[in-house]
C-alpha positions as CSV (number, residue, x, y, z in Angstrom):
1,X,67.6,-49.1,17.8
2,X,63.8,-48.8,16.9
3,X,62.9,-48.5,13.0
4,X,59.4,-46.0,12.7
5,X,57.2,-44.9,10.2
6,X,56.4,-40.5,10.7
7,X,53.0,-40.6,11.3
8,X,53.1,-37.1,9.2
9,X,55.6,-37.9,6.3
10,X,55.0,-41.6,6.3
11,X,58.5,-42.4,5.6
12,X,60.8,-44.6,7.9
13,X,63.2,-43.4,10.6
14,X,65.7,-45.0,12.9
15,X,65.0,-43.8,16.8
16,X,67.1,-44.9,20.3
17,X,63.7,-43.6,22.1
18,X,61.4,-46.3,22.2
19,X,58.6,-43.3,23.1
20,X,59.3,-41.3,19.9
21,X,56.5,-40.4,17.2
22,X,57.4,-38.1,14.7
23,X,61.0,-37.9,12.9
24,X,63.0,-34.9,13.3
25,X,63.2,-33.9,9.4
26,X,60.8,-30.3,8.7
27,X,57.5,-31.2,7.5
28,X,55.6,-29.3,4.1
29,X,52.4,-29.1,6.3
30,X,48.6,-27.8,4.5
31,X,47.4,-25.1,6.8
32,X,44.0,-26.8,8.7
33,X,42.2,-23.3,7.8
34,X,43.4,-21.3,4.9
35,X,44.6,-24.5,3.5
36,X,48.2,-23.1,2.4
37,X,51.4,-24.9,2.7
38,X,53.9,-24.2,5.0
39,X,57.0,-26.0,7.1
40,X,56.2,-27.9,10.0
41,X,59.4,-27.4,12.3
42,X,58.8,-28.9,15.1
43,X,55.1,-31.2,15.2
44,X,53.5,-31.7,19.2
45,X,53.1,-35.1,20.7
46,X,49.6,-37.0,19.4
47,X,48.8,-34.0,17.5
48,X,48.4,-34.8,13.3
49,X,46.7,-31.0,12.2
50,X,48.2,-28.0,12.1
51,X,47.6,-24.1,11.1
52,X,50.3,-21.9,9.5
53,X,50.0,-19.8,13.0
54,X,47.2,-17.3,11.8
55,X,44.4,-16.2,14.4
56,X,42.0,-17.1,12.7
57,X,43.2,-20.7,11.1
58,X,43.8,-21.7,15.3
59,X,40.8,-20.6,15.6
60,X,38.9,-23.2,13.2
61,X,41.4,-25.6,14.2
62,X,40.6,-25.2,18.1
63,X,36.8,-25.1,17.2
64,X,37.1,-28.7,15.3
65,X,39.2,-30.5,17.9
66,X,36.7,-29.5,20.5
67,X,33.7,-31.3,18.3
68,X,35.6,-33.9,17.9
69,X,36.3,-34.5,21.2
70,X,33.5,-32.8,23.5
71,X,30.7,-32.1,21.1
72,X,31.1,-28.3,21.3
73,X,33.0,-25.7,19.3
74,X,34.4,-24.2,22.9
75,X,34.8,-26.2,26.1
76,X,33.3,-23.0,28.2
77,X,29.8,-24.7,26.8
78,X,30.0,-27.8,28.7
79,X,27.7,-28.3,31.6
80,X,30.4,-29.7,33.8
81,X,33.2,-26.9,32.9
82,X,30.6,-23.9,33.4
83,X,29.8,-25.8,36.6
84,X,34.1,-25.8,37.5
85,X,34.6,-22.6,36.6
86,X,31.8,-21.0,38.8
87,X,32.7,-23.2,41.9
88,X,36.4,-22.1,41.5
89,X,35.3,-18.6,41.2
90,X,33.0,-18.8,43.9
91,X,35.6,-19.8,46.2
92,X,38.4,-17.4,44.6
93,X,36.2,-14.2,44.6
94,X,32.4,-15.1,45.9
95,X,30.3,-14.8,43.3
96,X,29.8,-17.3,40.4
97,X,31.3,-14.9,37.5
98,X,35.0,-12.7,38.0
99,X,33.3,-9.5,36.2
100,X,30.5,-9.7,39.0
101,X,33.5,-9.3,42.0
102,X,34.1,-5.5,43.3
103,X,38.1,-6.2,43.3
104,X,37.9,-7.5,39.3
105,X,36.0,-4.8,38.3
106,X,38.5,-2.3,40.5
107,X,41.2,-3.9,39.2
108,X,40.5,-3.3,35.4
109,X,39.8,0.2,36.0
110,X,42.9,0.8,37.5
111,X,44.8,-1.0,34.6
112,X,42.8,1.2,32.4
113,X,43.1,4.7,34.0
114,X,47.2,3.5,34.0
115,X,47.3,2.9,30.4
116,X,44.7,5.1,28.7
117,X,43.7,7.7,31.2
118,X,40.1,6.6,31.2
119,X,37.9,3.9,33.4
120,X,36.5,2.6,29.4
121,X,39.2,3.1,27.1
122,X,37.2,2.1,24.2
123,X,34.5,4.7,24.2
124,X,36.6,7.8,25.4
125,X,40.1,6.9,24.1
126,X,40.3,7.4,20.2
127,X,43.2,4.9,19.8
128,X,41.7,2.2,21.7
129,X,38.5,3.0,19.9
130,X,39.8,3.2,16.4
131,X,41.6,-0.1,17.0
132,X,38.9,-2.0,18.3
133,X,36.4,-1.0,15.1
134,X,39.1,-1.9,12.8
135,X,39.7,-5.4,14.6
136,X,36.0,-6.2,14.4
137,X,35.8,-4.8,10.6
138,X,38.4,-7.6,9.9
139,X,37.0,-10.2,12.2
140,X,33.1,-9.4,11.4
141,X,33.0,-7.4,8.5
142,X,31.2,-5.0,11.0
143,X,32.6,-2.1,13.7
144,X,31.1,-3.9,16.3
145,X,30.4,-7.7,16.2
146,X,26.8,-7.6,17.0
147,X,26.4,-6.0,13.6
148,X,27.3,-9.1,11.5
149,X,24.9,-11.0,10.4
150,X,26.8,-13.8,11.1
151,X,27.3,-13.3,15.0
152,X,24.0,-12.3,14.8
153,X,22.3,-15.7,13.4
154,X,24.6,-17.5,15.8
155,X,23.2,-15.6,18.3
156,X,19.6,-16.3,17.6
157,X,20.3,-20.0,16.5
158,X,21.6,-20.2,20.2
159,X,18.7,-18.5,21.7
160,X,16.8,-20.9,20.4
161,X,18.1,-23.9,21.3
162,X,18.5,-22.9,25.1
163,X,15.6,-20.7,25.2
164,X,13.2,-21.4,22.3
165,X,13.1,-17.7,21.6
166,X,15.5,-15.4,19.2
167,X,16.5,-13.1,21.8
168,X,16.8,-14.1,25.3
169,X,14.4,-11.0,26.8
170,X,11.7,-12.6,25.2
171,X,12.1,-15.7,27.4
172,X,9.7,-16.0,30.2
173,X,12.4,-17.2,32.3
174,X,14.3,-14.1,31.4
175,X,11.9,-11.9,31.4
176,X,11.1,-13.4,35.8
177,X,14.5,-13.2,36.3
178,X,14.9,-9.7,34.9
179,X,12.5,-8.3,36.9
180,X,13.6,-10.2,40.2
181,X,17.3,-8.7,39.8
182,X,15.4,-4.8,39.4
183,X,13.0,-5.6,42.8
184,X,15.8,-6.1,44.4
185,X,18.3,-3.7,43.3
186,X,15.6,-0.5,42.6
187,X,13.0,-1.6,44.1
188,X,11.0,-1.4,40.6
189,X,10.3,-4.5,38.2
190,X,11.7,-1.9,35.7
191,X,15.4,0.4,35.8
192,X,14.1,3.1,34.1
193,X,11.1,3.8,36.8
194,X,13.7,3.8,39.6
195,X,14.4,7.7,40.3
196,X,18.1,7.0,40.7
197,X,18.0,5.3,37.6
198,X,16.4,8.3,35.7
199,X,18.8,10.7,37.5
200,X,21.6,9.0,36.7
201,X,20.5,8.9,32.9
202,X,19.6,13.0,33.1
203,X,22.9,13.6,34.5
204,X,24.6,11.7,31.7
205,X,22.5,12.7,29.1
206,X,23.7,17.2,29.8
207,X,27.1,16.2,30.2
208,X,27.4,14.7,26.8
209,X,24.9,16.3,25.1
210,X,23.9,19.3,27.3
211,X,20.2,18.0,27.4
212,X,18.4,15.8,30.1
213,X,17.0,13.7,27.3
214,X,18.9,13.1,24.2
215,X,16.7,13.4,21.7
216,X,16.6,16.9,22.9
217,X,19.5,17.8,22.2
218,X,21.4,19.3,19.2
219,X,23.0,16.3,18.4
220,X,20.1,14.1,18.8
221,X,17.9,16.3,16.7
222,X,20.5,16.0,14.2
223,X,21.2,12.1,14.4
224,X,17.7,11.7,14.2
225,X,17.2,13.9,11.2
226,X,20.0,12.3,9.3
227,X,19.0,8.8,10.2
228,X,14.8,9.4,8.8
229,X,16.3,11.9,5.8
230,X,18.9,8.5,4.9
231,X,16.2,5.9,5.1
232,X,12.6,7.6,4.2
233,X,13.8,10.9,2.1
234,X,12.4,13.0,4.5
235,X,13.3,15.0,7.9
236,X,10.7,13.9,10.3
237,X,8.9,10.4,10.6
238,X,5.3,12.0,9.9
239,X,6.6,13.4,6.8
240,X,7.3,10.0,5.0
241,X,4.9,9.3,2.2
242,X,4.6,12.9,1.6
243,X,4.5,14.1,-2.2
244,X,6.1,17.3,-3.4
245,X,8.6,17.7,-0.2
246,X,10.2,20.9,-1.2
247,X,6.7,22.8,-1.3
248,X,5.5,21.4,2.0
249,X,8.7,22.4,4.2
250,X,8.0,25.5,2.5
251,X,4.5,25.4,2.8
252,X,3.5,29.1,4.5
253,X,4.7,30.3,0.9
254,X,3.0,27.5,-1.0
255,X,-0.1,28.4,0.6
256,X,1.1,32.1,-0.1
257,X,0.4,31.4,-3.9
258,X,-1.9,28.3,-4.8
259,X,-5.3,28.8,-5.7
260,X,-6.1,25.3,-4.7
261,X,-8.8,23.9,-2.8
262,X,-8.2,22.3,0.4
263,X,-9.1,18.5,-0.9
264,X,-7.0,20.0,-4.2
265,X,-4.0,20.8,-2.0
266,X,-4.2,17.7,0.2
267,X,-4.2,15.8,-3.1
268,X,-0.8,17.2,-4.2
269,X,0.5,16.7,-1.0
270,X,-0.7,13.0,-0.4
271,X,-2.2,13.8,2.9
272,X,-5.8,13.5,4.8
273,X,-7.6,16.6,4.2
274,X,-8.0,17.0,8.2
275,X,-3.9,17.1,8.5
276,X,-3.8,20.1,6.1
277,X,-6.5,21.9,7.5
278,X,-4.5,21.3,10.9
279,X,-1.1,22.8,9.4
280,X,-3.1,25.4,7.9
281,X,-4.5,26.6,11.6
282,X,-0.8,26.1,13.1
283,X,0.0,28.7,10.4
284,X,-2.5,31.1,11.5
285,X,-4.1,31.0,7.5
286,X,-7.8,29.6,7.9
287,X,-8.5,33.2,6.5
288,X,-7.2,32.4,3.1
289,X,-9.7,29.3,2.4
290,X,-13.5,29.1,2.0
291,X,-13.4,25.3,2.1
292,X,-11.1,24.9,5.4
293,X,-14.1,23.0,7.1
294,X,-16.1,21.7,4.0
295,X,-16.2,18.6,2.8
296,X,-18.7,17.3,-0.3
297,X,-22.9,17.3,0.5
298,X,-23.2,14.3,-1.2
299,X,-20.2,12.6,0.6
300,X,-21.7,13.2,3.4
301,X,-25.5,11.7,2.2
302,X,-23.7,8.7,0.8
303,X,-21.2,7.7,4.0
304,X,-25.0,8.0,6.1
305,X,-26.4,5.8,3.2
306,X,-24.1,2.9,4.2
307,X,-24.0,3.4,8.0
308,X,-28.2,3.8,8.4
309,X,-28.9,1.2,6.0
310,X,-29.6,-2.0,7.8
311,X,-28.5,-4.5,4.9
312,X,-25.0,-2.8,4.6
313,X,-24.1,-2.7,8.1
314,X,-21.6,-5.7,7.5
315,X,-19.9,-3.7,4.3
316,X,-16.2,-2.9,4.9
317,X,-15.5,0.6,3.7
318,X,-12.5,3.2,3.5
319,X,-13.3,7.1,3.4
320,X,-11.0,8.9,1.3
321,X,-8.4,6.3,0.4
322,X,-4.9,7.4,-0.9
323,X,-2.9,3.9,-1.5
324,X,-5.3,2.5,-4.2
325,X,-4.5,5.2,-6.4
326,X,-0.7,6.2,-5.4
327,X,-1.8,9.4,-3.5
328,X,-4.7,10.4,-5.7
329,X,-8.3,9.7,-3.4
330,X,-10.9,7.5,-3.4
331,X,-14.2,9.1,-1.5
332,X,-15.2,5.3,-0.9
333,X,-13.2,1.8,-1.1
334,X,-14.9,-1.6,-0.9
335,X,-11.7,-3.5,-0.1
336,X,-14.1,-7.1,-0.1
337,X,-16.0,-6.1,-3.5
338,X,-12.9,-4.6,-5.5
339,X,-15.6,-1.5,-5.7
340,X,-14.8,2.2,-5.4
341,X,-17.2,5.0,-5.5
342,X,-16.2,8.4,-6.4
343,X,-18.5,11.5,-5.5
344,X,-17.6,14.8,-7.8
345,X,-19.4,17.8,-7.4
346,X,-19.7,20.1,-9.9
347,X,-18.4,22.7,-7.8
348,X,-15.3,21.2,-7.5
349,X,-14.8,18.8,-10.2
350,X,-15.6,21.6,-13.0
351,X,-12.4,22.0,-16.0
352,X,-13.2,26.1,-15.9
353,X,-12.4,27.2,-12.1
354,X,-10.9,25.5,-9.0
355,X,-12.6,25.9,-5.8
356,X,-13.7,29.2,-4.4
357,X,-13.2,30.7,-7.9
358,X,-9.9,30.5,-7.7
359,X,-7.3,29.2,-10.3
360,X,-8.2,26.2,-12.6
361,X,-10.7,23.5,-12.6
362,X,-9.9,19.7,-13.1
363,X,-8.1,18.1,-16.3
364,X,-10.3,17.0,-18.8
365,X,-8.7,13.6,-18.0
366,X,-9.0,13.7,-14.2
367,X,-11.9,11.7,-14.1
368,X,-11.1,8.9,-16.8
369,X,-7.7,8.8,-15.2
370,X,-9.2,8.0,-12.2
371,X,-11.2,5.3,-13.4
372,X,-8.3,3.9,-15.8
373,X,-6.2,3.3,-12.6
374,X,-8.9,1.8,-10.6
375,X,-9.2,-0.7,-13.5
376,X,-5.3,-1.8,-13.5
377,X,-6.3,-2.2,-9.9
378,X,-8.7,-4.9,-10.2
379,X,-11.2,-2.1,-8.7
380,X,-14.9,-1.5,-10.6
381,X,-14.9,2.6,-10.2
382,X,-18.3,4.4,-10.0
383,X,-18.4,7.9,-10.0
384,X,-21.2,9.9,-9.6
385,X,-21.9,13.7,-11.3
386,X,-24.5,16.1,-10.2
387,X,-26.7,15.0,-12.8
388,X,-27.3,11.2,-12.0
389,X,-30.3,10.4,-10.5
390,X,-29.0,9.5,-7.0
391,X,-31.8,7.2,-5.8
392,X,-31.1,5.1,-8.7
393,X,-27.4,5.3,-8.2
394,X,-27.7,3.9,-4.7
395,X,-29.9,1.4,-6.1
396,X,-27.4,0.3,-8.3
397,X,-24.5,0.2,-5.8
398,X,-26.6,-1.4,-2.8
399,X,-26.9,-4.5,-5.6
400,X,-23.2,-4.7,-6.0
401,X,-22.8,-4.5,-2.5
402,X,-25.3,-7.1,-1.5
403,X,-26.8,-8.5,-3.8
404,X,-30.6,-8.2,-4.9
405,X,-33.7,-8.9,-2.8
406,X,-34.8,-11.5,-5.2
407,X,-32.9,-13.6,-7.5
408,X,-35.1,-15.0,-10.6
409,X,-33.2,-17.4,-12.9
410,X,-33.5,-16.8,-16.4
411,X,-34.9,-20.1,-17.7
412,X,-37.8,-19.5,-15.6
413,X,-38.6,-16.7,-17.8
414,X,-41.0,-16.2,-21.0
415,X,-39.6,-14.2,-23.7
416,X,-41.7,-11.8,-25.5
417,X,-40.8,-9.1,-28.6
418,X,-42.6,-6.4,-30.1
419,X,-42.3,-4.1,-32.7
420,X,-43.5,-0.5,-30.4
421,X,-42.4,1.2,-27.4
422,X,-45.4,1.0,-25.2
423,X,-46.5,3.7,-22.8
424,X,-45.7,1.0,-20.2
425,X,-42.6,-0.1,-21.6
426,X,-41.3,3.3,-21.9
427,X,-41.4,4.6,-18.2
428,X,-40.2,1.2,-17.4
429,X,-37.2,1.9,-19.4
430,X,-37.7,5.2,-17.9
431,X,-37.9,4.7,-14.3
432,X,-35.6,1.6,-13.8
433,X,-32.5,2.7,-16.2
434,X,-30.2,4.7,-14.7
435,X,-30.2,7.3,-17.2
436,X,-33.4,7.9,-18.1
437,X,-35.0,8.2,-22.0
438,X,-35.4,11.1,-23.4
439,X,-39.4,12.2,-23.7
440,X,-38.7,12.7,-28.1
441,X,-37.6,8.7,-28.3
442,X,-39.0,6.9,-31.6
443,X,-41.4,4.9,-30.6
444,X,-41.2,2.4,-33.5
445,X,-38.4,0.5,-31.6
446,X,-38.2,-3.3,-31.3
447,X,-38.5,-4.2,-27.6
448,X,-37.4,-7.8,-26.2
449,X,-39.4,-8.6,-22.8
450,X,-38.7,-11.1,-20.4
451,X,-41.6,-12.1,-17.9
452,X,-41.8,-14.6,-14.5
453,X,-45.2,-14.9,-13.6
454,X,-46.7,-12.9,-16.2
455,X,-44.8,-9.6,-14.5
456,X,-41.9,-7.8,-16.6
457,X,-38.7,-8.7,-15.1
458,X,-36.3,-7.7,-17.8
459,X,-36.9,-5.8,-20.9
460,X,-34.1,-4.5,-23.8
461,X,-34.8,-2.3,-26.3
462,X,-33.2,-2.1,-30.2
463,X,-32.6,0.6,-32.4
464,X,-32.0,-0.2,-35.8
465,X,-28.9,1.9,-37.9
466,X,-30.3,4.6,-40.1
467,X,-27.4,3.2,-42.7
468,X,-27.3,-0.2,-42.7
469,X,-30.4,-1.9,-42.5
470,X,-28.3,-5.1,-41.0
471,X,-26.8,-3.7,-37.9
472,X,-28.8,-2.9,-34.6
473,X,-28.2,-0.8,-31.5
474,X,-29.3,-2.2,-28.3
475,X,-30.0,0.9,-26.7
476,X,-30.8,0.0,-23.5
477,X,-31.3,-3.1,-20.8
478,X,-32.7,-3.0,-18.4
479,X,-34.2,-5.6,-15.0
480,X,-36.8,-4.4,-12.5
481,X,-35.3,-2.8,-9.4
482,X,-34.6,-5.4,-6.8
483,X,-34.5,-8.4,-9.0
484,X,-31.4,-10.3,-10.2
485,X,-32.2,-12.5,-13.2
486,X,-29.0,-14.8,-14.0
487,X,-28.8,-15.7,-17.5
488,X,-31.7,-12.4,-17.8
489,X,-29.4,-11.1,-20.4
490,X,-27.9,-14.0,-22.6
491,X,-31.6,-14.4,-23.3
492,X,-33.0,-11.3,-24.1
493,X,-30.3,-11.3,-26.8
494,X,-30.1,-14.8,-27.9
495,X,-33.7,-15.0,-28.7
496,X,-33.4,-11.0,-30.4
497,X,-30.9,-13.0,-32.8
498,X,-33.0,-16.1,-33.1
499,X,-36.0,-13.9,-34.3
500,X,-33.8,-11.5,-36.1
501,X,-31.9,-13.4,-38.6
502,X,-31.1,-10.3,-41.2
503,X,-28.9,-9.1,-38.2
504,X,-25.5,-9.2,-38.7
505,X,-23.9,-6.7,-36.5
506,X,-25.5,-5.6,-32.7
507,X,-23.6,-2.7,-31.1
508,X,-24.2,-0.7,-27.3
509,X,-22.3,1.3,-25.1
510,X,-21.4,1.9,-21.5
511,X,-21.0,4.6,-19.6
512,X,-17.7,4.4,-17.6
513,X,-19.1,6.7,-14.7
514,X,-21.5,3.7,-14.1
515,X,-18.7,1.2,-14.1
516,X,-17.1,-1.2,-16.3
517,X,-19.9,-2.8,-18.3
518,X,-18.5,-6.3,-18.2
519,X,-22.3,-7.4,-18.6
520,X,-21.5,-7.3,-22.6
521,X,-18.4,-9.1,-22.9
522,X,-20.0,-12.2,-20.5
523,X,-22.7,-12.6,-23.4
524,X,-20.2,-12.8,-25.7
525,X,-19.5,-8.5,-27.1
526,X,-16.1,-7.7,-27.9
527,X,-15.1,-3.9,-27.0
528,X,-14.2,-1.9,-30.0
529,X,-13.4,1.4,-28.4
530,X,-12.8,3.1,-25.7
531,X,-13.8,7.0,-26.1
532,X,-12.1,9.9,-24.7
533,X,-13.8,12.1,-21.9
534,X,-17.0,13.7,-22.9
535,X,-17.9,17.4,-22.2
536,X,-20.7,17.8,-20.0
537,X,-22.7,21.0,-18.7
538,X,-24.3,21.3,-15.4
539,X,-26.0,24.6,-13.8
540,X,-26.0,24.0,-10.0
541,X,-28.6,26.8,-8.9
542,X,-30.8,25.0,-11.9
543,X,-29.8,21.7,-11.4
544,X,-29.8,21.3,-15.1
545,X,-27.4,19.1,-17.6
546,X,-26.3,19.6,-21.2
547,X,-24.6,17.1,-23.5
548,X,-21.6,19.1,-25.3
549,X,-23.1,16.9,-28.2
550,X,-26.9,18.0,-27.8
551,X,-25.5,21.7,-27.8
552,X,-23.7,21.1,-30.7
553,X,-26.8,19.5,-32.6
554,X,-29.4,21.9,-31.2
555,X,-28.0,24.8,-30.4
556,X,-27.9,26.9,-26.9
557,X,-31.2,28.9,-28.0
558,X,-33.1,25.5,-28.8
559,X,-31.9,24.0,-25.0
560,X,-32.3,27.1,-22.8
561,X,-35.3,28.1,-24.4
562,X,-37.3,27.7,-21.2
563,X,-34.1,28.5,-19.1
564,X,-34.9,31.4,-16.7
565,X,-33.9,34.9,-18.1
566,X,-33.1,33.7,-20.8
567,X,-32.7,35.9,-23.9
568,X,-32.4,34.1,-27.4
569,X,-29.1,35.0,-29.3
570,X,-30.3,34.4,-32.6
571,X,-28.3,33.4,-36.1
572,X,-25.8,35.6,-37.5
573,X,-21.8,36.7,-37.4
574,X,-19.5,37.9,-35.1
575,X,-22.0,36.2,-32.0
576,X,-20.8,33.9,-28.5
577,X,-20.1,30.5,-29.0
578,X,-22.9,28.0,-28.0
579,X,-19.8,26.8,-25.0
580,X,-20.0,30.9,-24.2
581,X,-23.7,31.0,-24.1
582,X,-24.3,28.4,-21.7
583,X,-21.2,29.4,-19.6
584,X,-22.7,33.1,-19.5
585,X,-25.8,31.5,-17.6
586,X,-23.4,30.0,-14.7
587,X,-23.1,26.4,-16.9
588,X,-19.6,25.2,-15.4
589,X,-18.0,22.7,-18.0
590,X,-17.8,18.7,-17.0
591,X,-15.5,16.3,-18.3
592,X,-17.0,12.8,-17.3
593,X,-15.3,9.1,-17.8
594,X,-16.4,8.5,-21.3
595,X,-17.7,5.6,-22.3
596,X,-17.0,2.0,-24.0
597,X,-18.4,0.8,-27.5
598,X,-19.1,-3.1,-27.2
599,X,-20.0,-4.9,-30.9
600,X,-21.0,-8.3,-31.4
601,X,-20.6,-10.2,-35.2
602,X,-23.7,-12.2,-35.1
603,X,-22.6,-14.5,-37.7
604,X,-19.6,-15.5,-35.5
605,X,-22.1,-16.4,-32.8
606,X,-24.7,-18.2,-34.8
607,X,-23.3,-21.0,-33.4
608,X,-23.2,-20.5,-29.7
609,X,-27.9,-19.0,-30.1
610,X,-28.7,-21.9,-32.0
């Protein structure tokens, strides 16, 4: 009689067998996988854990004994058992693996035409099929295991370790072998440029779908369709992106009944002008547009600007960009100088009549809205009207661009003032701002001049308020074309204040067609408001501008007094509007950007001048 202790239980038992482990009573057992307790009835010989029988809970069971003992989670991955199992295959049915031997692969479809009628019972028996996507669903969470993420990451995590490489066709080893097995079985280092290949794929393809190539076919039309409408919102790859869907699968009746201009309707589409144009000759509709083939003058002399000028050859630009903007276009994007430049013609930018006289012009915001988003962006916005002086608009964006030809630093200047506008001063002012001053300006105007080598470099000039004799317009300033001067403007107004001490308030504006005019707020101007769109005037045959507010002051008889034809309208009731006047003489209406009011408090900058 031997006295043991159950290796399970712990508790003693009395055995005859000298050879016995375990004692015969039933076990309360804690399942090695799903962890749930169950009776033990009869325990195996050196074994201590157990599963409550469940496929799965062996399976985690199985896959822990094996890396306790071997290492691996299945014994097919050792070296030396792969090795056994090939040589005993080898000799069993000559080749290294059973699904490679002709009498395997006979023998399964026989079994399978037997029991389901078919050589594959899981793709053309519905049982079989049903039953193996439910199994997976359980197993993987997927209908077929490859779509699990986790099969998948085990998959590449293995890859890796034997391969180096996620997927084993992007081994080089793979990839040799690959084309070895085609050479000699097609003849081709590729199955689908052997003809039997190909053949065999046609055939397949029209007696499942009725089409050589699938994507021919009804049903692949369809799949396809379903698969780009579920993951883009659309029915065709090339249509993703596309704005206002509905119209442009209807598009022969959009086009029916829009008085839009080509860049107009490419704009509400959120396409390349050249794309519509193309759909628009598909349709057999050139006919119904004067600007199918037109694109803006000006574009076109500012995109030769950039390319025939010598210094901007390095300067990355986009033509007509649509992702700054969320479909709305930029004629010109700087992506390296967070600079966009924005040509509008009035022909086409007008508020009264859209292109071709047909329909409406612009918003009054369209332009401002433009420039508003460019700023979110991070992106300076210039945009240029009929009426700038393009010369000096070049000028101004060639600087930005590259920088100026010579750089002057600011302490190396002399400051001068004076209480009059000089001849010389004044087409300085004239010639190097941007917008020009008008011929009638006062005279009797402080001006602040900066000078390197006795040669103006810099000049600004001050208006003083008609109110308040304390507060001071700087009107304009202004450096001589080609020349940078760091630290130009800090000085021009710190020494205006120094000699000025009765100021108390400086004020200026910028125009938001010429850009931000962060200039003012690096010299210390805090912006004060931000104005709405101003109405502009602008005969093309003429080439001449009105300010909505000079009309308003003076009157259309006063301005078009030298206008050709023109015949005066006089003062009395019941007579056109001055808006109706100038219209009347082909003016077309012009909302621009507006512009910025920038103020600075002197006295809470003594400090910083002193």
């Amino acid at each position: 009689m031997f006295v043991k202790i159950c290796p399970l239980c712990e508790k003693e038992f009395n055995t005859n067998r000298e050879k016995q482990i375990f004692c015969k009573r039933p076990h309360e057992m804690t399942c090695f996988g799903c962890k749930k307790e169950f009776m033990l009835k009869k325990p195996k010989k050196g074994q201590l854990l157990y599963t409550c029988g469940d496929y799965t809970c062996r399976d985690i069971l199985t896959k822990h004994v094996n890396m306790e003992k071997y290492g691996v989670e299945n014994t097919t991955q050792l070296k030396e058992i792969q090795e056994k199992m090939k040589k005993t295959t080898l000799e069993k049915y000559g080749v290294e693996y059973a699904f490679q031997s002709e009498k395997v692969k006979n023998k399964i479809k026989e079994t399978n035409i037997e029991r389901y009628g078919t050589e594959t019972p899981r793709w053309h028996n519905e049982e079989s099929r049903l039953k193996a996507e439910e199994t997976n669903m359980n197993r993987y969470g997927a209908s077929n295991p490859f779509g699990s993420k986790e099969i998948q990451e085990k998959i590449k995590q293995h890859n890796l370790n034997k391969y180096g490489v996620p997927w084993t066709t992007q081994a080089e080893e793979v990839k040799e072998k690959m084309k070895k097995s085609y050479m000699e079985k097609f003849g081709v280092d590729n199955p689908a440029k052997a003809k039997e290949v190909q053949d065999k794929i046609r055939k397949t393809n029209i007696k499942r779908y009725g089409s050589p190539h699938f994507m021919q076919s009804e049903v692949g039309i369809k799949k396809y369709k379903s698969m780009i409408m579920e993951r883009h919102g659309v029915n065709n790859f090339s249509h993703k992106g596309i704005t206002n869907y509905e119209d442009y699968l209807n598009l022969e009746n959009f086009l029916m009944k829009t008085s839009l201009s080509i860049s107009e309707i490419a704009e509400y589409f959120n396409l390349p002008r050249r794309r519509i144009r193309k759909r628009i000759i598909d349709l057999g509709m050139q006919d119904l547009f004067d600007d199918l083939y037109v694109n803006s003058v000006r574009e076109e002399d500012f995109d030769r600007f950039l390319k025939n000028n010598e210094k901007l050859s390095h300067v990355k630009y986009i033509r007509n960009d649509r992702t700054i903007l969320e479909g709305k276009e930029l004629d010109f994007y700087f992506p390296n100088h967070s600079l966009a430049v924005e040509i509008s013609p009035t022909y086409t930018h007008n508020s009264k009549v859209g292109w071709g006289n047909k329909g409406e012009g612009v918003s009054s915001t369209y332009h401002l809205n433009k420039f508003l988003g460019c700023q979110e962006k991070g992106i300076e916005l210039i945009t240029i009207f009929d009426w700038h002086d393009w010369d000096k608009v070049l000028e101004m964006i060639e600087i930005k661009l590259m920088g100026a030809n010579e750089r002057i630093y600011g302490r190396k200047t002399e400051y001068f003032e004076y209480e009059t506008v000089s001849n010389d001063i004044f087409n300085m002012l004239s010639n190097w701002h941007i917008l020009s001053l008008p011929s009638n300006l006062k005279r009797k105007n402080k001006v602040s001049v900066l000078e390197f080598e006795s040669e103006v470099v810099g000049i600004a000039l001050w208006e003083d308020s008609k109110k308040e004799n304390n507060i001071v317009e700087l009107k304009r300033m202004v450096f001589k074309p080609g020349i940078v001067v760091p630290g130009g403007p800090s000085k021009l107004l710190s020494n205006y204040i120094k000699n000025n001490p009765d100021v108390k308030t400086i004020y200026t504006f910028s125009d938001c067609d010429l850009g931000h005019g962060n200039v003012y707020n690096k010299i210390g101007f805090e912006l004060t408001e931000e104005s709405r769109p101003t109405l502009n005037y602008y005969n093309i045959e003429h080439e001449k501008h009105i300010k909505h507010l000079s009309l308003v002051r003076q009157g259309a008889d006063r301005l078009l007094k030298n206008f050709p034809n023109y015949e005066p309208v006089g003062i009395g009731e019941h007579l056109p509007s001055n808006r109706e006047i100038v219209e009347s003489y082909g003016f077309l209406p012009v909302y621009d950007c507006g512009y910025r009011k920038w103020t600075l408090n002197v006295e809470q900058e003594n400090d910083k001048y002193e």
